[in-house]
C-alpha positions in Angstrom: 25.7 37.4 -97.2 27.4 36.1 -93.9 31.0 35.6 -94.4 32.4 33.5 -91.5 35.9 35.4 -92.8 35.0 38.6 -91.7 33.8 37.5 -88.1 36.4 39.4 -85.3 35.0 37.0 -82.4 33.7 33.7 -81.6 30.7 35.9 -80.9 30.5 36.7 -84.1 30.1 33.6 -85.9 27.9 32.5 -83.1 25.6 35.1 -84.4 26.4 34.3 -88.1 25.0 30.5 -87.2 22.3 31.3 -85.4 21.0 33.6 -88.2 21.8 30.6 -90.8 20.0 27.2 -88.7 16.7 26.7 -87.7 15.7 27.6 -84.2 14.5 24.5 -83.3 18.2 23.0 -84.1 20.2 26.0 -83.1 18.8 27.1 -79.4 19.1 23.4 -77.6 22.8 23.2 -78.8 23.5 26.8 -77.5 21.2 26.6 -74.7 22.6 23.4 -72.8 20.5 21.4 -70.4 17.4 22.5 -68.2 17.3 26.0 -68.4 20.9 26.5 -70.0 22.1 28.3 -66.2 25.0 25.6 -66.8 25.8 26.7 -69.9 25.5 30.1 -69.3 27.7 29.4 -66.1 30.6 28.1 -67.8 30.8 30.7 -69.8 30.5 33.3 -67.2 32.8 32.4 -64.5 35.5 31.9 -66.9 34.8 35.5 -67.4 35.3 36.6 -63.9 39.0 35.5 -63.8 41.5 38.5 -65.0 44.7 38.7 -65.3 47.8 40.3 -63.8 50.0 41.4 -66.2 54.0 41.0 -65.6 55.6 44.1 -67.2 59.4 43.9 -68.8 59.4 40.9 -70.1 61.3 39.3 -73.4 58.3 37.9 -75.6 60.2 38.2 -79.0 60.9 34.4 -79.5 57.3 33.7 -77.6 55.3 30.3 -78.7 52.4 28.3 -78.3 53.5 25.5 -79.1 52.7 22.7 -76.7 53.7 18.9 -76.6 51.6 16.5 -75.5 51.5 12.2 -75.6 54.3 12.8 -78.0 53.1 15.1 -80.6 53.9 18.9 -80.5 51.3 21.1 -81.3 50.6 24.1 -82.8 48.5 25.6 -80.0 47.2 24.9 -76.9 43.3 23.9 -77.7 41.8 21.5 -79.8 38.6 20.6 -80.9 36.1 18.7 -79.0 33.9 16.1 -79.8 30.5 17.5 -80.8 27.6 14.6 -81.1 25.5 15.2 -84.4 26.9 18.0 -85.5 26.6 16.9 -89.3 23.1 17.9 -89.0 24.5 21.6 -88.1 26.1 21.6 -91.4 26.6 19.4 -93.9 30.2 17.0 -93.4 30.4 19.1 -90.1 32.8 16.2 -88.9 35.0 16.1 -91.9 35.1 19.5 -91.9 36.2 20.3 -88.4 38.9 17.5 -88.8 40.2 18.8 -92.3 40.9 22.5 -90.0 42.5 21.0 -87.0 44.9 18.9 -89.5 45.4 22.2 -91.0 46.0 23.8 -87.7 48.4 20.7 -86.2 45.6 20.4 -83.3 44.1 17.4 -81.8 40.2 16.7 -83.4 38.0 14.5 -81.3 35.4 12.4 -83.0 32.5 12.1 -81.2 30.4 8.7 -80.6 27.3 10.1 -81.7 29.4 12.1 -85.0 27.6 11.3 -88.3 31.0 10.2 -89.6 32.3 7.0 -88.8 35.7 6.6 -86.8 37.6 4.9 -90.3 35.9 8.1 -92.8 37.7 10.9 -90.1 40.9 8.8 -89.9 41.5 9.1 -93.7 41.4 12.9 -93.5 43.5 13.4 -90.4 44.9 10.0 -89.3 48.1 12.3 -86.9 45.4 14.1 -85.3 42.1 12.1 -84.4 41.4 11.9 -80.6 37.9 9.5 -80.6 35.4 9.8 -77.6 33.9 6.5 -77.0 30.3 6.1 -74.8 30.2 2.8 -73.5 27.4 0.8 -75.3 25.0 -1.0 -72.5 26.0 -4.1 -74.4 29.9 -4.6 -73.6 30.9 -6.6 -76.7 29.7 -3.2 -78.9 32.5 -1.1 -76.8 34.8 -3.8 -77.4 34.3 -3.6 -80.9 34.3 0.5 -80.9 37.5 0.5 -79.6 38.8 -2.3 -82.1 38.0 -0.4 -84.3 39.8 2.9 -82.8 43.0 0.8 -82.9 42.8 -0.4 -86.2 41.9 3.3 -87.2 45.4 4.2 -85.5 43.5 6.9 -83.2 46.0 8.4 -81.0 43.8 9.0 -78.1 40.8 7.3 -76.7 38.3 9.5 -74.6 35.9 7.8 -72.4 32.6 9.9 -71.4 31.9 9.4 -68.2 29.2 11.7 -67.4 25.9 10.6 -69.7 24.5 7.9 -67.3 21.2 8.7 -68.4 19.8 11.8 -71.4 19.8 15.2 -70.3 16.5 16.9 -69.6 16.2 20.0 -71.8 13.7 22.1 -71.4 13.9 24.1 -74.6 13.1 20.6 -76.5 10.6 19.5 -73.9 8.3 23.2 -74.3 9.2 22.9 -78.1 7.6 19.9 -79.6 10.8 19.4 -81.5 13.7 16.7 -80.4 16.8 17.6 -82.8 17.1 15.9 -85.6 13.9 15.2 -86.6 11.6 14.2 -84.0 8.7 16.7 -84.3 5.5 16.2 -82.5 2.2 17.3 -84.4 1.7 20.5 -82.0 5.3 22.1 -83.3 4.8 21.5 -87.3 3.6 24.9 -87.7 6.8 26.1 -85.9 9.6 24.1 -87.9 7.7 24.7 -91.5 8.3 28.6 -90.1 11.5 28.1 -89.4 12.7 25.7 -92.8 10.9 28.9 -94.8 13.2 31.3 -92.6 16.8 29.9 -93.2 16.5 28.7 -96.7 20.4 28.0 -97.1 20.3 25.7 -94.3 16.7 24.1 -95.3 18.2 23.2 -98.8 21.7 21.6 -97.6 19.6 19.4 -95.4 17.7 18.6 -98.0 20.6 17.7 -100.6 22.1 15.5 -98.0 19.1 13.4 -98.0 17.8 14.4 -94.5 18.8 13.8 -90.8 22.4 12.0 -91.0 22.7 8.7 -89.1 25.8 8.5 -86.3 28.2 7.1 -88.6 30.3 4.6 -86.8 27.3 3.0 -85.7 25.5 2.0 -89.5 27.7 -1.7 -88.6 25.4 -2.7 -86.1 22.3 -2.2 -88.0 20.6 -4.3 -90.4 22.1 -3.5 -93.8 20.3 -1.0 -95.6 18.6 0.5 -92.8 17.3 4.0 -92.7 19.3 6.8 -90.9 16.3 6.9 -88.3 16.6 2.9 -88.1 20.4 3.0 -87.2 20.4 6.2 -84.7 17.7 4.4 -82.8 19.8 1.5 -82.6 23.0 3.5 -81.0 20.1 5.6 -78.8 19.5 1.7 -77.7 23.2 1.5 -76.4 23.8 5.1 -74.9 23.9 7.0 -73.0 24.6 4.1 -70.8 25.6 3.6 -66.5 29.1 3.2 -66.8 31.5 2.2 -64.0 34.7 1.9 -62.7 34.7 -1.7 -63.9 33.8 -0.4 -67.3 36.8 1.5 -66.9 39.0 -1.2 -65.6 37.9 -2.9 -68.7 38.2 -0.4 -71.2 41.9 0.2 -69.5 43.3 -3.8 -70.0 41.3 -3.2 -74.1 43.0 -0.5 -75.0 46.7 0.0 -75.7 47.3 3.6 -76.1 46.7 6.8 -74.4 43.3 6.6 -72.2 42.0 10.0 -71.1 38.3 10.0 -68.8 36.3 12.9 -69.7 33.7 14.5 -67.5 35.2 14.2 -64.2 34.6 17.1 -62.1 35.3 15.9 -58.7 38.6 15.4 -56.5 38.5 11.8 -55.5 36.9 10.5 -59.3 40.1 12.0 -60.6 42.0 9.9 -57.6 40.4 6.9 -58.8 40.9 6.9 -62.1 44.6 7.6 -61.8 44.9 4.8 -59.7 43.3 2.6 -62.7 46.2 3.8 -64.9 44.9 6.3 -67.0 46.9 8.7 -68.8 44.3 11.7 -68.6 41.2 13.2 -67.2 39.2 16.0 -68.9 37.5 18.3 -66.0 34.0 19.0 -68.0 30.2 19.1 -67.2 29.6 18.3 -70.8 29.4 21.9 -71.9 26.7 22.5 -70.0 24.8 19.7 -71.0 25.0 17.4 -67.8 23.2 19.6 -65.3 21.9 23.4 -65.0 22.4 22.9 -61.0 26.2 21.9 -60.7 29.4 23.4 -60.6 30.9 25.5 -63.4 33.7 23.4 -64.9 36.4 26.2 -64.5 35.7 25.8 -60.7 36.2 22.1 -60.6 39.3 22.1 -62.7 41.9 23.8 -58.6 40.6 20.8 -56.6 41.1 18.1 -59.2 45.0 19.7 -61.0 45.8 19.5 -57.2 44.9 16.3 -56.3 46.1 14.4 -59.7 48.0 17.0 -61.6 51.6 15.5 -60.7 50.2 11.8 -62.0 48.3 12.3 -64.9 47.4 15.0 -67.6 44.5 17.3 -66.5 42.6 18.6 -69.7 39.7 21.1 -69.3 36.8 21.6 -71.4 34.0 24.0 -70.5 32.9 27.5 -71.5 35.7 28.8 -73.6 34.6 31.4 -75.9 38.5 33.2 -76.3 41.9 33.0 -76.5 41.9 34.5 -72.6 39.6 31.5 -70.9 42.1 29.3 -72.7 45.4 30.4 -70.8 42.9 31.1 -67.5 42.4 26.8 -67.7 46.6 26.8 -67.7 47.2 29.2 -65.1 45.0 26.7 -62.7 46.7 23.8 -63.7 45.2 22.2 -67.2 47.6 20.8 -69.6 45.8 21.2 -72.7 42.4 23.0 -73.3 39.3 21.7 -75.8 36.6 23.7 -77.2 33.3 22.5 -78.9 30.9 25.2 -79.4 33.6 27.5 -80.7 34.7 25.9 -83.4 31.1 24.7 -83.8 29.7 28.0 -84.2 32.6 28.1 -87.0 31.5 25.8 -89.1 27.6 25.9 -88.7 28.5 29.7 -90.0 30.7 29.5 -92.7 31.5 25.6 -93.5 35.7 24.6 -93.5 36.0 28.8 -93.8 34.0 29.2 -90.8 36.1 26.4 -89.2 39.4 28.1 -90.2 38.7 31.6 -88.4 37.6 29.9 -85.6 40.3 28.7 -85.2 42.7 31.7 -86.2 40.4 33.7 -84.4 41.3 31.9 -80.8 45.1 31.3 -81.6 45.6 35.1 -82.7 44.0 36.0 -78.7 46.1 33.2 -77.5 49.1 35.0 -79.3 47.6 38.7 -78.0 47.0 37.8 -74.5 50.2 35.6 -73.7 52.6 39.0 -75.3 50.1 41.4 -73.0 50.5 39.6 -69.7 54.1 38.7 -70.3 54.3 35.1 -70.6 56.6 33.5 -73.6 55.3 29.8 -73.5 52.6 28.6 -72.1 54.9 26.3 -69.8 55.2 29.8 -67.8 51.3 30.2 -67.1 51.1 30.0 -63.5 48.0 30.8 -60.7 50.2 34.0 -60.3 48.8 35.3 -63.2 45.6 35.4 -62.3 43.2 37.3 -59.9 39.5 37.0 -59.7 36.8 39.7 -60.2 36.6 42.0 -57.2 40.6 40.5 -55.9 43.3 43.1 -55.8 45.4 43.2 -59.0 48.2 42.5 -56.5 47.4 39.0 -54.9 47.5 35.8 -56.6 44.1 33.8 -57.7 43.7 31.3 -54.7 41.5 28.3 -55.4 
């Protein structure tokens, strides 16, 4: 039996929900666009960054805590919006949001989630962030983030960085585009692989089948299938946004505005100057591109251009409590991770989303007492030193 309880590592209950889904669902989401290099990037170059400890240092009253847009938090991390992922694991959503209430941390709703915006606002109305793609058809954004407000979401996230659908070459080589679109050649495979994980085969088959993206069953005919109402939202987005869109989503909405998936110096310039309260340095977890920048790399050039104006968020790669504090140390203000607490649920359900949770607050905890740093207000660039630096000199950008 895998018990998500027992995992020490985010590794570990990546391995617990990869032996528990389907290959065909399980590999493109860990894998990342292309050939996954940006993926594996991320993840590696967050690696490289160590740390230099200071030594003598009081860290018996040490927190971290962390406020942010009015709200204190528990922890420095919260959970990213992850589209689909109720076809992971039943409620996935729901789930995720029931353990970051738990955890007093922020829970972002994805606009491609199979719940809807009002169903994840009942469960954690204080903590619900909401990523918003702008729909090709403006009046359907304009309704999206009606409904946000009415919802009382605390944050609105616009994604910036899906003009167009990745290419993944995993799906492409596979027959198989997750949920359920299975070409005739790759039937032999996914019967193979519904007979392999019979736990996750009969949950998907209690819940009636591929879920639909939730918040998007009011623009469809009613009654309409779950396949009849996610092709009507894979009508709208992904979507060319620009920086009229943004100008426009700015004068709609009346709360805190962060733009996620900005990666460059002067986008992060511009969006500022558009009076936004955030920016989230990301490359879409890996998702975007297999031939661009690691977001840990982006995150110097754009804290030093708009850090002093607005909040600068990084999401990107983070697999521990260490790659956390490495995002403050170069300037983010708050951190969020999908596939961690991802791997979490698709492994062991709420438990699974629990110790994921635990698991990168307790390294958090570890990690800020080892390098002598009480809050995470202290986390500087002189903490840090890159693979093959001496201990000695601060990380440069």
């Amino acid at each position: 039996m895998l018990n998500a309880r027992s995992a020490v590592t985010i590794e570990d209950l990546r391995r617990r929900a990869k032996r528990r889904t389907p290959d065909f669902l399980f590999a493109p989401m860990d894998t990342g666009a292309g050939n996954g290099a940006g993926n594996l990037r991320n993840v590696n170059r967050l690696r490289d960054l160590l740390f230099a400890p200071r030594a003598l240092v009081d860290i018996s009253s040490a927190t971290q805590e962390i406020s942010l847009y009015g709200r204190t938090y528990s922890s420095p991390f919260g959970i990213s919006a992850v589209g689909h992922a109720g076809n992971f694991r039943r409620d996935a959503d729901l789930l995720l949001a029931q353990a970051a209430r738990a955890a007093n941390i922020p829970f972002m709703l994805s606009g491609a989630s199979s719940s809807s915006i009002e169903s994840i606002a009942r469960v954690a109305p204080d903590h619900l962030w909401y990523q918003l793609y702008g729909a090709k058809d403006p009046d359907l954004t304009a309704r999206m983030i009606g409904r946000a407000r009415d919802a009382g979401v605390n944050v609105l996230v616009l994604t910036v960085d899906y003009p167009v659908p990745p290419r993944v070459e995993i799906i492409a080589r596979s027959g198989v585009s997750p949920p359920a679109n299975v070409q005739a050649r790759a039937i032999p495979y996914v019967i193979w692989e519904l007979l392999k994980h019979p736990a996750w085969t009969l949950a998907f088959a209690r819940q009636g089948g591929p879920r639909a993206p939730g918040s998007w069953v009011d623009y469809a005919p009613a009654g309409s299938s779950a396949r009849a109402i996610a092709k009507v939202c894979n009508a709208q987005i992904p979507s060319n946004q620009t920086w009229k869109d943004v100008e426009r989503i700015r004068a709609l909405w009346p709360g805190k505005l962060v733009i996620k998936g900005l990666v460059h110096a002067a986008d992060a310039l511009q969006a500022a100057e558009l009076g936004v309260d955030g920016v989230t340095v990301s490359n879409h977890g890996g998702v975007k591109l297999d031939c661009m920048t690691a977001a840990i790399d982006a995150l110097p050039q754009v804290t030093n251009a708009v850090g002093h104006r607005v909040s600068v968020f990084f999401d990107g790669g983070i697999r521990c409590g260490p790659n956390i504090l490495a995002a403050f140390c170069l300037g983010a203000r708050f951190c969020f991770v999908g596939r961690a607490t991802l791997y979490g649920v698709m492994a062991g359900g709420r438990a699974g989303a629990d110790r994921a949770i635990q698991i990168l607050r307790e390294e958090v905890s570890h990690t800020m007492a080892m390098i002598g740093c009480p809050t995470i207000e202290q986390l500087g660039r002189e903490f840090l030193v890159s693979q093959g630096e001496s201990c000695a000199l601060p990380f440069m950008p």
